[in-house]
ZAVEXKOL-827961 format. One record per residue (C-alpha): residue number from 1; residue in three letters; chain; x, y, z. Coordinates in steps of 0.25 Angstrom, whole numbers, plus 5000, padded with zeros to 4 digits. Layout:
{r NUM,'ALA','A',{X,Y,Z}}
...
END
This chain:
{r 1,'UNK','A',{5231,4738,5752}}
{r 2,'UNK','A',{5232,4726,5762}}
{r 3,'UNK','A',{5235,4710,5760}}
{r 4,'UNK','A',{5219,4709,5756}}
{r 5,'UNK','A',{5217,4721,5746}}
{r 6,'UNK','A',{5212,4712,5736}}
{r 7,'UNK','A',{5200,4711,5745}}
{r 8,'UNK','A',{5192,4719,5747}}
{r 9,'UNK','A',{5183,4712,5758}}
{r 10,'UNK','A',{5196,4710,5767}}
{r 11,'UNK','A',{5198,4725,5765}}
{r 12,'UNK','A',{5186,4731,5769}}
{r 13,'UNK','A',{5183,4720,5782}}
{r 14,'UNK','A',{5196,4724,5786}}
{r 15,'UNK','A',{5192,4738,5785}}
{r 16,'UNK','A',{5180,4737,5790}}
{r 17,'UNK','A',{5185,4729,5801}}
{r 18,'UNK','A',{5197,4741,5806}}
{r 19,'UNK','A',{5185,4751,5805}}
{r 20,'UNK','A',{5175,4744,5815}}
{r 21,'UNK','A',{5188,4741,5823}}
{r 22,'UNK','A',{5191,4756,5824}}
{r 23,'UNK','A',{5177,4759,5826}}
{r 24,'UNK','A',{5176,4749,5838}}
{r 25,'UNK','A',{5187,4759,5845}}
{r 26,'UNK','A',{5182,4770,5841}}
{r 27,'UNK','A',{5170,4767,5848}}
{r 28,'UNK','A',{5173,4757,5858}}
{r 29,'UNK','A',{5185,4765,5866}}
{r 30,'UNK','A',{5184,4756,5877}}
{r 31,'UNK','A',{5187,4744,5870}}
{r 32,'UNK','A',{5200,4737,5873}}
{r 33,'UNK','A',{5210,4738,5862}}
{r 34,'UNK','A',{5217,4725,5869}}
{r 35,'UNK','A',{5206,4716,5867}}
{r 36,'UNK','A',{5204,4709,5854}}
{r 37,'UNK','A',{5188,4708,5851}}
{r 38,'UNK','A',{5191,4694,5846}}
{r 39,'UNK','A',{5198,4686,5838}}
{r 40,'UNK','A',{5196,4686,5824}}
{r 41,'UNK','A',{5186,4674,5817}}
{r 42,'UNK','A',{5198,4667,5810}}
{r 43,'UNK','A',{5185,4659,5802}}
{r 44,'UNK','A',{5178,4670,5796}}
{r 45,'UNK','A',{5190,4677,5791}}
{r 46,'UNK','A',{5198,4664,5785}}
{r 47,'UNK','A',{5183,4663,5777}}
{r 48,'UNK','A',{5182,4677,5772}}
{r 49,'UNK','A',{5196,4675,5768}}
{r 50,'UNK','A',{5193,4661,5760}}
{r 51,'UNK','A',{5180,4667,5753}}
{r 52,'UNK','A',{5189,4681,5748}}
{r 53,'UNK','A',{5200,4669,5743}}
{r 54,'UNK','A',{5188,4661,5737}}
{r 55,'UNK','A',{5183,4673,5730}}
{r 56,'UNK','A',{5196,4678,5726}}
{r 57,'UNK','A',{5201,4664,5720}}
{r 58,'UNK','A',{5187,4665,5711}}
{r 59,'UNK','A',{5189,4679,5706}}
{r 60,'UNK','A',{5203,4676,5703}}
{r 61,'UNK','A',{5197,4663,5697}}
{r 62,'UNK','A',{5186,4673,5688}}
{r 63,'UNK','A',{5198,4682,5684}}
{r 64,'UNK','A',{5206,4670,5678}}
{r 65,'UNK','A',{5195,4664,5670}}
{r 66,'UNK','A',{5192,4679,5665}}
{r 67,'UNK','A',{5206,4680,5662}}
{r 68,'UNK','A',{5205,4666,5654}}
{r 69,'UNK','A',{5194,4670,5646}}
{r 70,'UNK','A',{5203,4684,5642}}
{r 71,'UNK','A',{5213,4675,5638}}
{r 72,'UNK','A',{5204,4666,5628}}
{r 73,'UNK','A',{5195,4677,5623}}
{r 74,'UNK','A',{5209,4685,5620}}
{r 75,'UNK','A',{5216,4672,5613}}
{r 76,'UNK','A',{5202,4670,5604}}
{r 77,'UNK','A',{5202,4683,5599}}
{r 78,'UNK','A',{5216,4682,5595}}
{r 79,'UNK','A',{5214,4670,5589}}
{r 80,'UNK','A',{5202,4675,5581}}
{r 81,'UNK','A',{5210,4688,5577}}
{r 82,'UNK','A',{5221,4678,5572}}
{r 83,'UNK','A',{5213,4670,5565}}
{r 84,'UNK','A',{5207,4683,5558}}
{r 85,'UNK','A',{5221,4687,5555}}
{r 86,'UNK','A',{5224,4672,5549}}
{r 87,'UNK','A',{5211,4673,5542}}
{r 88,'UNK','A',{5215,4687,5534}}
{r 89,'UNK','A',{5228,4685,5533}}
{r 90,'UNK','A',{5224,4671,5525}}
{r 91,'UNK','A',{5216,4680,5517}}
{r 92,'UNK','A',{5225,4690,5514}}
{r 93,'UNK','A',{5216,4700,5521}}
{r 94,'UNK','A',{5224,4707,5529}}
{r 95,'UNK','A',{5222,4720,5530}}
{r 96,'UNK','A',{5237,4725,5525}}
{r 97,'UNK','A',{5232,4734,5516}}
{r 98,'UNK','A',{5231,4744,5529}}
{r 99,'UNK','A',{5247,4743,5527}}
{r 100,'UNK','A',{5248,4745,5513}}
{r 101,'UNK','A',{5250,4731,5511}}
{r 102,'UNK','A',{5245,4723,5498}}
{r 103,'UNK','A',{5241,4708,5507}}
{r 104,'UNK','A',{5248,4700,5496}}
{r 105,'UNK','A',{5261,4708,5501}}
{r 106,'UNK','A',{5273,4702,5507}}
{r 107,'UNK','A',{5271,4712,5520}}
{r 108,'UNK','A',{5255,4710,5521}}
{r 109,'UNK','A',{5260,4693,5521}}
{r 110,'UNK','A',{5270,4694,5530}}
{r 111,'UNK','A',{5262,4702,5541}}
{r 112,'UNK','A',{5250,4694,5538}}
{r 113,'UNK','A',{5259,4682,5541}}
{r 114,'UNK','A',{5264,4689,5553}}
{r 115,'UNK','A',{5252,4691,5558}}
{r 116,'UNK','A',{5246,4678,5557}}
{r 117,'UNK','A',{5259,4671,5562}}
{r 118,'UNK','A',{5262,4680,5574}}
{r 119,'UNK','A',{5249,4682,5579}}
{r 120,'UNK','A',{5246,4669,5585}}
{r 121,'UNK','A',{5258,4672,5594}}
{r 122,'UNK','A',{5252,4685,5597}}
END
């Protein structure tokens, strides 16, 4: 893979570019292999390169602001799934009778305080 195997469009114009010039001496044996046909157009190449930067800086852009919205919708939820845990915890709804625990128990208190004081930091 080359310097510009990110894009695509460079890739394939150069590949394109090697088969039309191995196409032209294929066909054209007669051609000099000296001469140069002419310089390349500085302009047109420094402007395709500054529209693939443009277009890569705005999909850069798009991934950062999806990746902002991962981050919030992920630290809402945890908070919501906290506050649901503060909430019966509060109660004394816990579900520790899965564990064979009584909630009224030193263990079912101490895990339930645990949890509600550890899972902010989480």
């Amino acid at each position: 893979m080359g310097l510009f195997s990110w894009f695509g469009k460079v890739r394939t114009a150069t590949r394109r570019r090697s088969r039309a010039s191995k196409a032209t001496k294929i066909s054209a044996p007669w051609h000099n292999a000296d001469q140069q046909s002419s310089t390349p157009d500085y302009e047109t190449l420094l402007a395709r390169l500054s529209t693939e930067i443009q277009e890569t800086r705005v999909h850069l852009s798009e991934v950062r602001l999806r990746e902002r919205r991962w981050s919030l919708l992920v630290n809402l939820y945890g908070i919501a799934l906290w506050a649901v845990l503060v909430g019966l915890w509060w109660t004394r709804n816990l579900p520790f009778g899965l564990f064979g625990w009584r909630s009224d128990g030193v263990e079912a208190k101490a895990v339930g305080a645990g949890i509600v004081g550890a899972a902010p930091f989480l």
